[in-house]
C-alpha positions in Angstrom: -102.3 -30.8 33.6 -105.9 -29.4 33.1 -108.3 -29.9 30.1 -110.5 -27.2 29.1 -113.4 -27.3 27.2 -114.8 -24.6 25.0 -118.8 -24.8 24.6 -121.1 -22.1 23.4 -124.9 -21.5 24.0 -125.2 -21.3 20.3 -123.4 -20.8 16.8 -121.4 -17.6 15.6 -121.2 -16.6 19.3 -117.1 -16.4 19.7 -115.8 -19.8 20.7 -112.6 -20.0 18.0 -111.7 -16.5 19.6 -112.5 -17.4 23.3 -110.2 -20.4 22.8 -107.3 -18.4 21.5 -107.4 -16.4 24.2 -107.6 -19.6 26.7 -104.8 -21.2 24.7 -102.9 -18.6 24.6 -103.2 -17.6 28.6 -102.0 -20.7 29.4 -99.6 -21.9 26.6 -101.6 -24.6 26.4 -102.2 -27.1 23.6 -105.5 -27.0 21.2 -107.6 -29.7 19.9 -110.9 -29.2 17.5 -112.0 -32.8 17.8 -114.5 -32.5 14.9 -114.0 -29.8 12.6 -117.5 -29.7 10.0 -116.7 -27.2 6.5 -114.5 -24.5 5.8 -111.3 -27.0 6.3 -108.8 -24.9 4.5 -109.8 -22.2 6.8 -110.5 -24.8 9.6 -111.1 -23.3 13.3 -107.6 -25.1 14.1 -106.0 -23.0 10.9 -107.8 -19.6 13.1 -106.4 -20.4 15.8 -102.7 -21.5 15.1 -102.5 -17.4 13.7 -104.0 -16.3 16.8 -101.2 -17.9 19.2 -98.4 -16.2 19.7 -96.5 -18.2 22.3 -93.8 -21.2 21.7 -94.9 -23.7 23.0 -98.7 -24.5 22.1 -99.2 -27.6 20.0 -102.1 -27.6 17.5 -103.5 -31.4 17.6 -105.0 -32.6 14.0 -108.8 -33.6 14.3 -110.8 -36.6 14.6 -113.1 -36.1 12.2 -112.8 -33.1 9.3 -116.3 -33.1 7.5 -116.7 -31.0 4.4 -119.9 -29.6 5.0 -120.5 -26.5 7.2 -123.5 -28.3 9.3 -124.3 -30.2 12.3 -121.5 -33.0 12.4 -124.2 -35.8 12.1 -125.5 -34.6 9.0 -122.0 -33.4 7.4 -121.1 -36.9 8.4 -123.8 -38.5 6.6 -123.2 -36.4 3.9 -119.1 -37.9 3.6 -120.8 -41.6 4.3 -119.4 -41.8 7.6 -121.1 -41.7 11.1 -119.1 -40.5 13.6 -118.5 -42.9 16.7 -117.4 -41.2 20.0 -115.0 -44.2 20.5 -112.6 -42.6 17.9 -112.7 -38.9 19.7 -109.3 -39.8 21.8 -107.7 -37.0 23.8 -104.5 -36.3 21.8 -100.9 -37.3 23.7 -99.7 -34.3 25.2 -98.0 -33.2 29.0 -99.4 -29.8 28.4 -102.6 -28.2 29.5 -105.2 -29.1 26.6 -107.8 -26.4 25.3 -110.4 -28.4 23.5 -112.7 -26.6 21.0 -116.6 -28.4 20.6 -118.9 -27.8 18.0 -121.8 -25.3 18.3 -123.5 -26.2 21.6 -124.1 -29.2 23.9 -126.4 -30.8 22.3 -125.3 -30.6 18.9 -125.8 -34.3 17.3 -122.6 -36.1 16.6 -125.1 -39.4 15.4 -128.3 -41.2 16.1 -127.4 -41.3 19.8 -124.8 -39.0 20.9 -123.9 -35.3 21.4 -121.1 -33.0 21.8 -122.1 -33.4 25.8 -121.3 -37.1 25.3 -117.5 -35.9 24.3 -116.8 -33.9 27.5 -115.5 -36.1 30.5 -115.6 -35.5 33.9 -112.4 -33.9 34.7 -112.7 -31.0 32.0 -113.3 -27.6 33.0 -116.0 -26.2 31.1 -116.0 -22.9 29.8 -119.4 -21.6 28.4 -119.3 -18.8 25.6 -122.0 -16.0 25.9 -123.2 -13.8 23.3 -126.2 -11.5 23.9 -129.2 -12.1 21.2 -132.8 -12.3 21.9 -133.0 -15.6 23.9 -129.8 -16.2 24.9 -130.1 -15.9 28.6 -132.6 -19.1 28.5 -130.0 -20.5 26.2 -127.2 -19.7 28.8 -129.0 -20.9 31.7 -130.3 -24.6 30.1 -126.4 -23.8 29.2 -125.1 -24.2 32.4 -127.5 -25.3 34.3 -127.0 -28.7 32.1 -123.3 -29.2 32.9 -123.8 -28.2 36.6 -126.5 -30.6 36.9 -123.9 -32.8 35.8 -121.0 -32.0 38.0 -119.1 -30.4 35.7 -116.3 -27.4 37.0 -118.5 -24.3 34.7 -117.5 -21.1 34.2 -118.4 -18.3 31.8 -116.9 -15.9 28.7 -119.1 -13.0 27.4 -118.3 -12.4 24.1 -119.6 -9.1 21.9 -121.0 -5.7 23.0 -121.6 -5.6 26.6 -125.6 -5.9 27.2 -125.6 -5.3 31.5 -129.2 -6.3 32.4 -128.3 -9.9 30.7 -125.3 -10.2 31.9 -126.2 -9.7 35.3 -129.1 -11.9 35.5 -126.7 -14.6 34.3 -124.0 -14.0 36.7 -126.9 -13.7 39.8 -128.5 -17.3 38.0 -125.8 -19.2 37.3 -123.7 -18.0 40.4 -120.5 -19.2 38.5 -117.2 -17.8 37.9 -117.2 -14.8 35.1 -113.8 -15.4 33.2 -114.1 -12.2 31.8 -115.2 -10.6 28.2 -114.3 -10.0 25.1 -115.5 -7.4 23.5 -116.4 -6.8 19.2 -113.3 -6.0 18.2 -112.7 -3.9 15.0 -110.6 -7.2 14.1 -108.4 -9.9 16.4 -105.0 -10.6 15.7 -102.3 -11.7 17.6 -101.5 -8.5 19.7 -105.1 -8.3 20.4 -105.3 -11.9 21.7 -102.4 -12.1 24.3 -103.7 -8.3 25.7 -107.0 -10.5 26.9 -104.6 -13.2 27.4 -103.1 -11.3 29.7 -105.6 -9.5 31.2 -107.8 -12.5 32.0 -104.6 -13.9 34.1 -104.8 -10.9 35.9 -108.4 -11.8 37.2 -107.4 -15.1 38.3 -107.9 -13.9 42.0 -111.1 -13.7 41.6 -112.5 -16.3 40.0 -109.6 -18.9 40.4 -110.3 -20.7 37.4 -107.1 -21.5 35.9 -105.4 -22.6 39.1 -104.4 -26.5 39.4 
C-alpha cells in the first residue's frame, strides 16, 4: 500500500479538492493530521462529501485547533504545543491520502514543520496555483523535497496560465498529474470525472503504480 501526501506551494490554492480527487482515484483512505479552524466544516467533513466510492475511510485528526492559523500559533492559542511524536499514521491496509497544512514549511512548534511530518516512503504531490510568484514558490516547492529524496509530482489547480505552467514542468522535470480546472462548483460527479480521467493518464506519468 502507498501513502500520498498532499502539499501546496501556498494557502487557498486547491489541496482539499486535489485530495478528493487522489482519494477518490484510488479508493484510498484520508487523513488531515492537523486540522487548524473551521472544525464543523473541517477539510476531513469537505472531503467525506466529495467521495463517492465504498470503501474510503476518513481517519479522525491528531490535532483539531480552533483557530484558522498556522498550527503553531492556533496551538498556542488552545495551550497546547503540538509534538510530532503524537502525528501517528492511522491503522489502515488501504492506500493512505494524507492532507498537510498550507505549505512545507508551515510551523507546527518552536522546531518543526509540516516537512518534519512527511517520511520517506510518501509520494508527494505538490498543488499549483498560478498567482504572481508562485513559480518561485513551486520551484523552492519542489526543488525542497527533491533535494530530499522524496518521489514529487505535481497538480495544477485553477485557470490554466501556459507560460507558468510550462516553465514549471521544463524546471522541475517531474511528473504532471494533471489539472483541475475553476469549476463553477465541485461535487461528487465532478470529482470522480477527474478521478477518472487522471487514471487515464497513468501511462504517462506512472505515478499511482505500486
Amino acid at each position: 500500500m502507498k501513502t500520498y501526501f498532499i502539499t501546496g506551494i501556498s494557502t487557498d490554492v486547491g489541496k482539499t479538492i486535489a485530495s478528493a480527487i487522489i482519494t477518490e482515484a484510488l479508493e484510498a483512505d484520508y487523513w488531515k493530521p492537523i486540522q487548524a479552524g473551521d472544525i464543523d466544516n473541517s477539510d476531513t467533513h469537505k472531503v467525506k462529501k466529495l467521495v463517492s466510492n465504498k470503501k474510503s475511510e476518513f481517519h479522525r485528526s491528531s490535532y483539531i485547533l480552533n483557530s484558522p492559523m498556522s498550527p503553531h500559533a492556533a496551538a498556542e492559542i488552545d495551550g497546547i504545543s503540538i509534538d510530532i511524536l503524537k502525528i501517528n499514521l492511522p491503522k489502515t491496509k488501504n492506500n493512505l491520502v494524507i492532507e498537510g497544512a498550507g505549505g512545507l514549511l508551515v510551523p507546527l512548534n518552536d522546531t518543526h514543520t509540516v516537512l518534519d511530518i512527511i517520511k520517506p516512503t510518501y509520494k508527494v504531490i505538490v498543488v499549483s496555483r498560478h498567482y504572481l510568484g508562485s513559480i518561485n514558490h513551486t520551484l523552492l516547492t519542489v526543488n525542497t523535497l527533491k533535494e530530499k529524496g522524496f518521489d514529487v509530482s505535481i497538480i495544477f489547480s485553477g485557470n490554466e496560465h501556459k507560460t507558468t505552467e510550462d516553465i514549471i514542468k521544463k524546471m522541475t522535470n517531474v511528473p504532471i498529474i494533471g489539472r483541475i480546472d475553476e469549476e463553477p462548483y465541485f461535487d461528487k460527479n465532478v470529482v470522480k470525472e477527474y478521478a477518472d480521467e487522471f487514471l487515464q493518464k497513468q501511462e504517462s506519468h506512472n505515478f499511482f503504480k505500486e
